[in-house]
C-alpha positions as CSV (number, residue, x, y, z in Angstrom):
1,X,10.8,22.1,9.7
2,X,8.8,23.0,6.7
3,X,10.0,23.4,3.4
4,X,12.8,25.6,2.3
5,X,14.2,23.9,-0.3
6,X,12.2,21.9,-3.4
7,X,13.2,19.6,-5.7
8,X,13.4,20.8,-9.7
9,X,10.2,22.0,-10.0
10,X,10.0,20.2,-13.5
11,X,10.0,16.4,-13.0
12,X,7.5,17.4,-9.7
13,X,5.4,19.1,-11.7
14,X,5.0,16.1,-14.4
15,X,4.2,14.0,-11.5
16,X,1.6,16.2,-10.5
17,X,-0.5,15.6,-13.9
18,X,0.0,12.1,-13.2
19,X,-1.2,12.2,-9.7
20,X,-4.2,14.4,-10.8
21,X,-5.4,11.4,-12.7
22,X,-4.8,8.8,-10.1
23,X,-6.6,11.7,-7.3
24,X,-9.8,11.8,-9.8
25,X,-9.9,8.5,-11.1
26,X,-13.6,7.4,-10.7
27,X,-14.6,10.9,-9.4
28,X,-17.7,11.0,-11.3
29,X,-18.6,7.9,-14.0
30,X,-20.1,8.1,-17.7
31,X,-23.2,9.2,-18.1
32,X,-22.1,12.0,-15.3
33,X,-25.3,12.5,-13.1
34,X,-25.6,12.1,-9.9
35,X,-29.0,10.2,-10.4
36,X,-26.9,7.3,-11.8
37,X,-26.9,3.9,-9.6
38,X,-23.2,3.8,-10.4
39,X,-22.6,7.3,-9.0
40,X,-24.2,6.7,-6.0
41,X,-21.9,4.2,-4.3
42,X,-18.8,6.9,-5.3
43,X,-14.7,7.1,-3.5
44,X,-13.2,3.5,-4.3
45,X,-9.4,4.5,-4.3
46,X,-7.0,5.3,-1.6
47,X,-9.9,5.9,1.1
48,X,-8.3,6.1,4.2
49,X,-11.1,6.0,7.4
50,X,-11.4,7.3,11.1
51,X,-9.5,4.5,12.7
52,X,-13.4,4.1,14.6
53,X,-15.0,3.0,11.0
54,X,-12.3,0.4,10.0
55,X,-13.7,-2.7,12.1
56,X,-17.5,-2.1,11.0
57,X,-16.5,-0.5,7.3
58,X,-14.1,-3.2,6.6
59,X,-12.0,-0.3,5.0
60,X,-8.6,0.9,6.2
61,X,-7.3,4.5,8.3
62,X,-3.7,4.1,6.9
63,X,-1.5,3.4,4.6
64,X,2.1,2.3,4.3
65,X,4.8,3.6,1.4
66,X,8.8,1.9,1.5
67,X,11.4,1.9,-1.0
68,X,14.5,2.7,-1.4
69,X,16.6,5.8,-1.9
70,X,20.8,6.7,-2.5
71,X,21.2,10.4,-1.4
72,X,23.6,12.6,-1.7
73,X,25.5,14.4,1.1
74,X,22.7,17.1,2.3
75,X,19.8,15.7,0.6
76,X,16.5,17.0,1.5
77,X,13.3,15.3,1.0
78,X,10.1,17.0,-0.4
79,X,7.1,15.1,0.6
80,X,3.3,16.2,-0.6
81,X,0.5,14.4,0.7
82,X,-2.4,14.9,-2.0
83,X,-6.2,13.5,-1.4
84,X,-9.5,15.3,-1.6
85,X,-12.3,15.9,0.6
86,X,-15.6,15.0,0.5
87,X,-18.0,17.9,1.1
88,X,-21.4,17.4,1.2
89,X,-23.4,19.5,-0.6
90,X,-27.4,20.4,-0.4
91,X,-30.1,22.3,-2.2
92,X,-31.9,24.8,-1.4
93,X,-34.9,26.3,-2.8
94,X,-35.9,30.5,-2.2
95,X,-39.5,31.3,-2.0
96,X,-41.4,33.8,-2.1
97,X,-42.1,33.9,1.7
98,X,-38.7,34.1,2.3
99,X,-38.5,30.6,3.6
100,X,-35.5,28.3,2.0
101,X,-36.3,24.4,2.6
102,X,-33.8,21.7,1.3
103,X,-34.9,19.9,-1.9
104,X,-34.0,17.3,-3.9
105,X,-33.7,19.5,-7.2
106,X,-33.6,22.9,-8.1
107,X,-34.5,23.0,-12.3
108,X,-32.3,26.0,-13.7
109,X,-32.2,27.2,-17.5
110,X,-29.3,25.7,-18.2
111,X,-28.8,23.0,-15.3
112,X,-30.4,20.9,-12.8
113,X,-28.9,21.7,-9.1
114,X,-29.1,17.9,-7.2
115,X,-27.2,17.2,-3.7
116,X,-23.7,15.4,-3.9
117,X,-20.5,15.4,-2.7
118,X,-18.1,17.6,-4.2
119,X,-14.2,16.7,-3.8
120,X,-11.9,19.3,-2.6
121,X,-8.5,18.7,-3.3
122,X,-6.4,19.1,-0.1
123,X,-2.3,19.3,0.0
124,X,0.3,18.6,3.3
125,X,3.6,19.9,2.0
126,X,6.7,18.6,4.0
127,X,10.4,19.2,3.5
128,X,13.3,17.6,5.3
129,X,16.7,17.2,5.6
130,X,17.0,13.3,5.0
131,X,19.4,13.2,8.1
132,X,17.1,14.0,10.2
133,X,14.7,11.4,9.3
134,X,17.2,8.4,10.2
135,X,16.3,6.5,13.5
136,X,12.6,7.1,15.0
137,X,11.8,9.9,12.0
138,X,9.5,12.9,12.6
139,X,5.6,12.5,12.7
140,X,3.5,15.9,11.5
141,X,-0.1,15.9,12.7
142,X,-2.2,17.9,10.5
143,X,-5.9,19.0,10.3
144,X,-8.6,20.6,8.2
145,X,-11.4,22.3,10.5
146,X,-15.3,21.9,10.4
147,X,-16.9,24.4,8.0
148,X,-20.0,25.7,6.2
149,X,-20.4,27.9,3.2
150,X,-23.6,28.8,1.3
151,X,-23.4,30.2,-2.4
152,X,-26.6,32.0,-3.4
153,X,-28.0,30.6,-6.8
154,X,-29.9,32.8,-9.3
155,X,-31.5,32.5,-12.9
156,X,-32.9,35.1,-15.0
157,X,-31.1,37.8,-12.8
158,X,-32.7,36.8,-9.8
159,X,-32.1,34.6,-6.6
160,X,-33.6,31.0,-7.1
161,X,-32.5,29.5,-4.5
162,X,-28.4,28.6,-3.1
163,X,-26.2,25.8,-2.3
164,X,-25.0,24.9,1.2
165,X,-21.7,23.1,1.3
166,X,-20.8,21.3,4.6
167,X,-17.2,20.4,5.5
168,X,-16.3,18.0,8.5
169,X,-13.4,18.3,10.5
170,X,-10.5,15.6,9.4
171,X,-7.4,15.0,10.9
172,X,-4.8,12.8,10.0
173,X,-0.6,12.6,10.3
174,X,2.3,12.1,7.9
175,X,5.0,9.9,9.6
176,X,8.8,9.8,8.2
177,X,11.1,7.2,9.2
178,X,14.6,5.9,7.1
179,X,16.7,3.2,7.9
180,X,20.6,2.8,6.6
181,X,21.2,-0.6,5.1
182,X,24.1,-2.7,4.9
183,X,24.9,-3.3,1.2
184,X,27.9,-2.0,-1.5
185,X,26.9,0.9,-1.7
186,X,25.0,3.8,0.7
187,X,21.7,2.9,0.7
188,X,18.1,4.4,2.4
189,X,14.7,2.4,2.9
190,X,12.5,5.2,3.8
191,X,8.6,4.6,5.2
192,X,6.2,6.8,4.7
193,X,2.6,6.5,6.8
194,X,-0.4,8.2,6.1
195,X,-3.0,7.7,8.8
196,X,-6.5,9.3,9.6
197,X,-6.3,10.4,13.2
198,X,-9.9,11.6,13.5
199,X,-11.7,11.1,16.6
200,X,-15.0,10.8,15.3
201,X,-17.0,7.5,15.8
202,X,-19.8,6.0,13.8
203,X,-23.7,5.1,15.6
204,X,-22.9,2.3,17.7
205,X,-23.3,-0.8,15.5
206,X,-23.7,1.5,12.2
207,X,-21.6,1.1,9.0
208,X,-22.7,4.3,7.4
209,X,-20.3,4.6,5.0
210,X,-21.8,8.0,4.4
211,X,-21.1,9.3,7.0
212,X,-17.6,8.3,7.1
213,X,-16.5,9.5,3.6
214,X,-16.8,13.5,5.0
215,X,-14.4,12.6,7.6
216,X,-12.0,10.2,5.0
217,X,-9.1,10.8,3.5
218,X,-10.3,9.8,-0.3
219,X,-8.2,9.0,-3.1
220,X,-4.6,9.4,-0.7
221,X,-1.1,9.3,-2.5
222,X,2.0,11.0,-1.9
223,X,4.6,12.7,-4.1
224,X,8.2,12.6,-2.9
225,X,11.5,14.2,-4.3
226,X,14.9,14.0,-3.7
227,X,17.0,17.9,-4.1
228,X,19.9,15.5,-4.4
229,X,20.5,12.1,-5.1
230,X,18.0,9.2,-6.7
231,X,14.9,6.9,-5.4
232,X,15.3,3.0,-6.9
233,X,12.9,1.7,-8.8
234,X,10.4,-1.1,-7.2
235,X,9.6,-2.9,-10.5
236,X,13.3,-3.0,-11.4
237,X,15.9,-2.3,-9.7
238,X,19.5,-2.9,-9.8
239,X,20.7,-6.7,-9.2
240,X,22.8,-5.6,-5.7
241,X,19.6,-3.7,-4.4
242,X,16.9,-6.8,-5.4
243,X,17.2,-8.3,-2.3
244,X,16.5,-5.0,-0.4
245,X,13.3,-4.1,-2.2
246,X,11.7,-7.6,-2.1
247,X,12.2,-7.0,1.6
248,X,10.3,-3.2,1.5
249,X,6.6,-3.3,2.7
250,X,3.9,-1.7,1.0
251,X,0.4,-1.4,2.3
252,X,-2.4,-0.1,0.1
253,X,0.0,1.9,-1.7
254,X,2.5,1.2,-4.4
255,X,5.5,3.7,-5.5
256,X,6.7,4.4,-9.1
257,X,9.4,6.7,-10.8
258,X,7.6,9.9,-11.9
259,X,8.6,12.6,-14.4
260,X,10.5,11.9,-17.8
261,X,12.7,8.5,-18.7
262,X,15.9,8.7,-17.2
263,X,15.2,10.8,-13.7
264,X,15.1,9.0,-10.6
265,X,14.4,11.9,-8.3
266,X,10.5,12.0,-8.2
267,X,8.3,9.0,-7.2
268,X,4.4,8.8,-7.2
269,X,3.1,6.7,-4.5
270,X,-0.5,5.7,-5.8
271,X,-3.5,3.8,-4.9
272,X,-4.1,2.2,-8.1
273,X,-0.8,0.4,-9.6
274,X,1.5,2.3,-12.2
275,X,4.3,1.7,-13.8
276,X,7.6,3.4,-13.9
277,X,7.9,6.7,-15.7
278,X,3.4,6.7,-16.2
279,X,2.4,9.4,-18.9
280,X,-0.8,10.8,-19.9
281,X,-1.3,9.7,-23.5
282,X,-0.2,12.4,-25.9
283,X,-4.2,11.9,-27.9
284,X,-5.8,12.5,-24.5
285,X,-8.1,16.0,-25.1
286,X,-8.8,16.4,-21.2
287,X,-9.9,14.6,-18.0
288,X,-13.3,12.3,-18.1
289,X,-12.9,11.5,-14.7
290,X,-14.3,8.1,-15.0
291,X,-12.4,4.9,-14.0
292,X,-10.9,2.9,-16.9
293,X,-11.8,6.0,-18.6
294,X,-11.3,5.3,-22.5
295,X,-11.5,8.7,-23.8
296,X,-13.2,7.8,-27.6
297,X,-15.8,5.9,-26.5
298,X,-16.8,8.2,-23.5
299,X,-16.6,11.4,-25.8
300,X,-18.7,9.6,-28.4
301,X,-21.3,9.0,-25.4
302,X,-21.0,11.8,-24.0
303,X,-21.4,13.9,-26.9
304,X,-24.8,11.5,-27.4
305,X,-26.3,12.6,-24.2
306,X,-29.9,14.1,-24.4
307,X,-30.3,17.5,-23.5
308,X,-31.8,17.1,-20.3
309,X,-28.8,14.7,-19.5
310,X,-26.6,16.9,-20.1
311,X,-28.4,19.7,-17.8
312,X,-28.5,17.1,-15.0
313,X,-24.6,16.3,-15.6
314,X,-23.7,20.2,-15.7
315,X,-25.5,20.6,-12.4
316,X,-24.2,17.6,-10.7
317,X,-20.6,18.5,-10.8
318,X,-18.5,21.8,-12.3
319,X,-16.0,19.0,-13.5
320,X,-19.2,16.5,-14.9
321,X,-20.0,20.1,-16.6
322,X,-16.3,20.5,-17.9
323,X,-16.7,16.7,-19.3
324,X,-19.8,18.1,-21.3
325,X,-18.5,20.6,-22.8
326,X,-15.4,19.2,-23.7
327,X,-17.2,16.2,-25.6
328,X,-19.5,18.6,-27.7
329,X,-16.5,20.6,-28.6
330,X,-14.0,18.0,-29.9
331,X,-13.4,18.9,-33.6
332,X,-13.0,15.9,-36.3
333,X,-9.3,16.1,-36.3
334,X,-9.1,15.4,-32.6
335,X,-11.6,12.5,-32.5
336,X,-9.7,10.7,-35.2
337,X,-6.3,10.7,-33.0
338,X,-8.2,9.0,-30.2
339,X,-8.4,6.2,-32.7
340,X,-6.4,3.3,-32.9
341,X,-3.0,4.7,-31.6
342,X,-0.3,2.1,-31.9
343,X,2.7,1.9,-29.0
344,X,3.7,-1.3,-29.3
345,X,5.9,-1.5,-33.1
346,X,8.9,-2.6,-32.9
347,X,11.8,-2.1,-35.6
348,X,11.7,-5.6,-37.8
349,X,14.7,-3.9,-39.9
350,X,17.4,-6.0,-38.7
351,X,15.7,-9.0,-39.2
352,X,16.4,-8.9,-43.1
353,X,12.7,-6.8,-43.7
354,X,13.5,-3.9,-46.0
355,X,12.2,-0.2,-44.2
356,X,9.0,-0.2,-46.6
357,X,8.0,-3.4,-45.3
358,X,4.8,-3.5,-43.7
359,X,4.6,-4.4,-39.4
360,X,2.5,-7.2,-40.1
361,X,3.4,-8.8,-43.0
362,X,4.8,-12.0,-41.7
363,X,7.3,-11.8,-44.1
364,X,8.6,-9.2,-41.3
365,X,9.8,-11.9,-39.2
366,X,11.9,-14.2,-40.8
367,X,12.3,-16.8,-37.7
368,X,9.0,-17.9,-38.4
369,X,7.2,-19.4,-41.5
370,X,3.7,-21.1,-41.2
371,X,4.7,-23.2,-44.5
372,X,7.4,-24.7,-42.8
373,X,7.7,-24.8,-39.1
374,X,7.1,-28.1,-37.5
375,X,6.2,-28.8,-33.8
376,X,7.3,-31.8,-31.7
377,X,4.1,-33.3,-30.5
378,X,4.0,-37.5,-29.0
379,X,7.5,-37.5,-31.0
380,X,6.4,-36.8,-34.3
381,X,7.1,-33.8,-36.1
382,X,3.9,-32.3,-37.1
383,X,3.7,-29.2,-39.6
384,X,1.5,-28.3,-43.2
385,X,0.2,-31.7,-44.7
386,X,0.4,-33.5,-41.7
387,X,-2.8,-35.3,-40.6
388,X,-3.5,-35.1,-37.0
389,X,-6.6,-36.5,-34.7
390,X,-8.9,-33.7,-33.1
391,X,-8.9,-34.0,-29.3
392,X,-10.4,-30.9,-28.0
393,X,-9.7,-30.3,-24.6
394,X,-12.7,-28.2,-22.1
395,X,-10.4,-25.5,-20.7
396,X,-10.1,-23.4,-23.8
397,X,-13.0,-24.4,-26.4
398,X,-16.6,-24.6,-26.7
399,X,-19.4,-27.0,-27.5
400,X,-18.8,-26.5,-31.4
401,X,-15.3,-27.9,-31.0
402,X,-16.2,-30.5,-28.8
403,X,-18.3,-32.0,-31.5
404,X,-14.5,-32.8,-33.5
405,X,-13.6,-34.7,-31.0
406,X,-12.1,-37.6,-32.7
407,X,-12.3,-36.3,-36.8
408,X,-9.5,-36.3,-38.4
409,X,-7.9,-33.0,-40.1
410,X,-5.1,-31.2,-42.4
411,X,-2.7,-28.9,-40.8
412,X,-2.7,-26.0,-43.2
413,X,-0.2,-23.9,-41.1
414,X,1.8,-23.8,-37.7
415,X,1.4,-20.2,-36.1
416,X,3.2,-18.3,-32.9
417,X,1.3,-15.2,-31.8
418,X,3.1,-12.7,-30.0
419,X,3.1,-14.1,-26.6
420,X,5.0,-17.3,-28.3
421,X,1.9,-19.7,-27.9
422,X,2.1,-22.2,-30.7
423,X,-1.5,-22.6,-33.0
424,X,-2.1,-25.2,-35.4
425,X,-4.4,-24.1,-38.5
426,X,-6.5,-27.2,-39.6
427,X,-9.3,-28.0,-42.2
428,X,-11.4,-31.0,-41.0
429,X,-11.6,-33.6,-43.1
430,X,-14.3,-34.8,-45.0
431,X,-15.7,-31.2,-44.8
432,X,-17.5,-30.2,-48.4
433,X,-16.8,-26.3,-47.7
434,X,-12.6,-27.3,-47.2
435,X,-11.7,-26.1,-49.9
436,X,-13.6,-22.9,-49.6
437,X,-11.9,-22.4,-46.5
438,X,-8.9,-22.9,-47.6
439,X,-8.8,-20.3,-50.3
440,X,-10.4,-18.0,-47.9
441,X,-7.4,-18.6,-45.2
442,X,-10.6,-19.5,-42.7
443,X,-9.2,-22.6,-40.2
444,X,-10.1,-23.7,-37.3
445,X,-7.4,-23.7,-34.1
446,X,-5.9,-25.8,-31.9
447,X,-3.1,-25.7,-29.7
448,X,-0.5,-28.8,-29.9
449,X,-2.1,-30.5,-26.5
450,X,-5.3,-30.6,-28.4
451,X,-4.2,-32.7,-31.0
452,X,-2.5,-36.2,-31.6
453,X,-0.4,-37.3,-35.2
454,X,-2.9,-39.4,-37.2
455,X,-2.1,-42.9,-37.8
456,X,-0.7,-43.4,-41.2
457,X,-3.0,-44.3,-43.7
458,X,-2.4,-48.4,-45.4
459,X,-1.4,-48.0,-48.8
């Protein structure tokens, strides 16, 4: 029952650079050594634990994907499990008596060898014929056996020392079940499960979470593909099928349309919550690995890094090393497209603003006019030149405001930022510096609740 058939290799494979992201978010953090407190407490996303751990870890051994899916006559379904494996690694030294004892470094020319655990990525590929997954489904046990490896290290042209690499055994299952709906049109909610089945158990009473990652299921997400036919989405789907989503159950796990706008045949079913159609940003130069990685300021530090840093960071990971190297080789050009890259324009032509004018010049906008827009507040219209009573409230302000409370001031200008929250611009009055600030454009804020219409003034 494995897979024949695949779905267009394309859209998968722009998922996959997606799901390499989401699989190595976190994998090693900024400044990249393993001597870091932050790298020592490592594997936040997707962890899934043998079912033994979950009571004393407080973590989870599953995970639970459903949505919804309209396939066409002889549709098959491609599913890929994705996750890595922890393997631990060690250090040991060579010496001249032929003995090799573990240590806790290993000082190389152009490294420093430490122990950590290195993530191996790890892949269950499924295909099926969606037909056959109607009713109780299929489960698919897997497993990856218990291993060891040693790689012999050397410097100068001669053995140093090497690196032993153990791997635990991990087994786990991928279970497919789908479910016809009632509805307008054919419909599919499919579930997808990914538990760790393995049968080791912690040290009575222990909550080693060390000794539980080897035997995890780390950073777990699943592609899936449709050969024929289309996946809905979860964030938005059509007004017929709204009812059916809200009633779809996901656990530690959240699906999203994957590969380019427009396809429906791929979806990315990630720890860590995307949106539909995600994209690695066109600026980005390579993977930091770090979580909420933001790629300037981490090659600017990176790049910063002593030299002994950077030996500790090329011998902690080959990917920490990768990260290295990447910084100190960004050219100029590269660096300045990492800054200040703008998504969120949008076309102010039809609003009466000619195609030189500038995004922000609120003459862009034509609804709106500081001058002259008035608000409603305690049934007075209150705009420029009104006078209004300071009542600073404690939710949004701090001491300096509080001292207003009760002054008097001018409304200079009403504002709307771009989540439509109303500001009032205000000189206090009785200020000596007002003026100043007024030909500055310097004002202080205050929302509409924050204020009351001044009493008028006896002539």
């Amino acid at each position: 029952m494995t897979a024949t058939a695949e779905v267009d290799s394309a859209p998968f494979e722009v998922a996959r650079r997606i799901a390499d992201a989401v699989l190595f978010e976190g994998y090693v953090l900024y400044p990249y050594r393993a001597s870091a407190a932050k790298n020592r407490l490592r594997w936040q996303f997707g962890v899934l634990v043998p079912p033994a751990f979950e009571d004393v870890g407080g973590e989870h051994s599953w995970q639970r994907t459903e949505l919804l899916l309209e396939p066409k006559a002889g549709a098959r379904l491609t599913v890929e499990l994705r996750f890595l494996h922890a393997v631990r690694r060690t250090v040991q030294e060579l010496r001249p008596d032929g003995s090799t004892p573990t240590v806790a470094a290993l000082e190389l020319p152009d490294r420093v060898l430490v122990p950590w655990d290195e993530g191996v990525e790890e892949r269950v590929r499924l295909s099926f014929p969606v037909s056959e997954l109607l009713g109780e489904g299929v489960t698919v046990p897997f497993n990856r056996p218990a291993a060891t490896e040693t790689e012999l290290v050397s410097a100068d042209g001669r053995p140093v020392g090497r690196l032993s690499r153990r791997r635990e055994r991990l087994e786990g299952a991928l279970r497919l079940a789908a479910v016809d709906l009632p509805g307008p049109y054919p419909l599919l909610r499919l579930t997808a499960e990914v538990l760790n089945t393995s049968a080791w158990e912690p040290a009575a009473g222990s909550a080693d979470r060390e000794a539980a990652l080897p035997r995890s299921l780390v950073a777990a997400h699943l592609l899936l593909g449709l050969d024929s036919g289309s996946f809905l989405s979860m964030t938005d789907p059509p007004q017929w099928a709204a009812g059916a989503v809200a009633e779809c159950r996901n656990l530690r796990t959240w699906p999203v349309l994957a590969g380019a706008d427009g396809r429906a045949d791929v979806v990315l079913s990630s720890p860590i919550i995307l949106e539909d159609h995600p994209a690695i940003a066109p600026e980005s130069p390579g993977g930091f690995y770090d979580a909420t990685e933001i790629d300037e300021i981490l090659a600017l530090r990176t790049a910063a890094l002593t030299d002994e840093e950077k030996r500790e960071a090329r011998g902690t990971d080959e990917r920490a090393g990768a990260v290295i190297d990447l910084a100190d080789s960004l050219p100029p050009e590269v660096m300045d497209r990492l800054h200040g890259a703008v998504r969120a324009l949008r076309d102010v032509t039809g609003d009466g603003a000619g195609p030189d004018t500038p995004w922000w010049d609120p003459g862009g906008d034509r609804s709106v006019d500081p001058g002259t827009d008035r608000v409603l507040i305690d049934g007075q219209h209150v705009g420029a030149g009104s006078r209004v009573v300071l009542r600073p409230g404690r939710r949004r302000t701090d001491a300096q405001d509080l001292f207003l409370q009760g002054h008097t001031a001018l409304v200079e200008a009403v504002l709307h930022d771009v989540d439509g929250t109303v500001h009032l611009a205000v000189t206090v009055e009785g200020d000596p510096g007002a003026d100043l600030w007024r030909e500055q454009g310097r004002f202080l804020y205050f929302q509409p609740d924050e204020v009351a219409p001044a009493p008028e003034v006896a002539p």
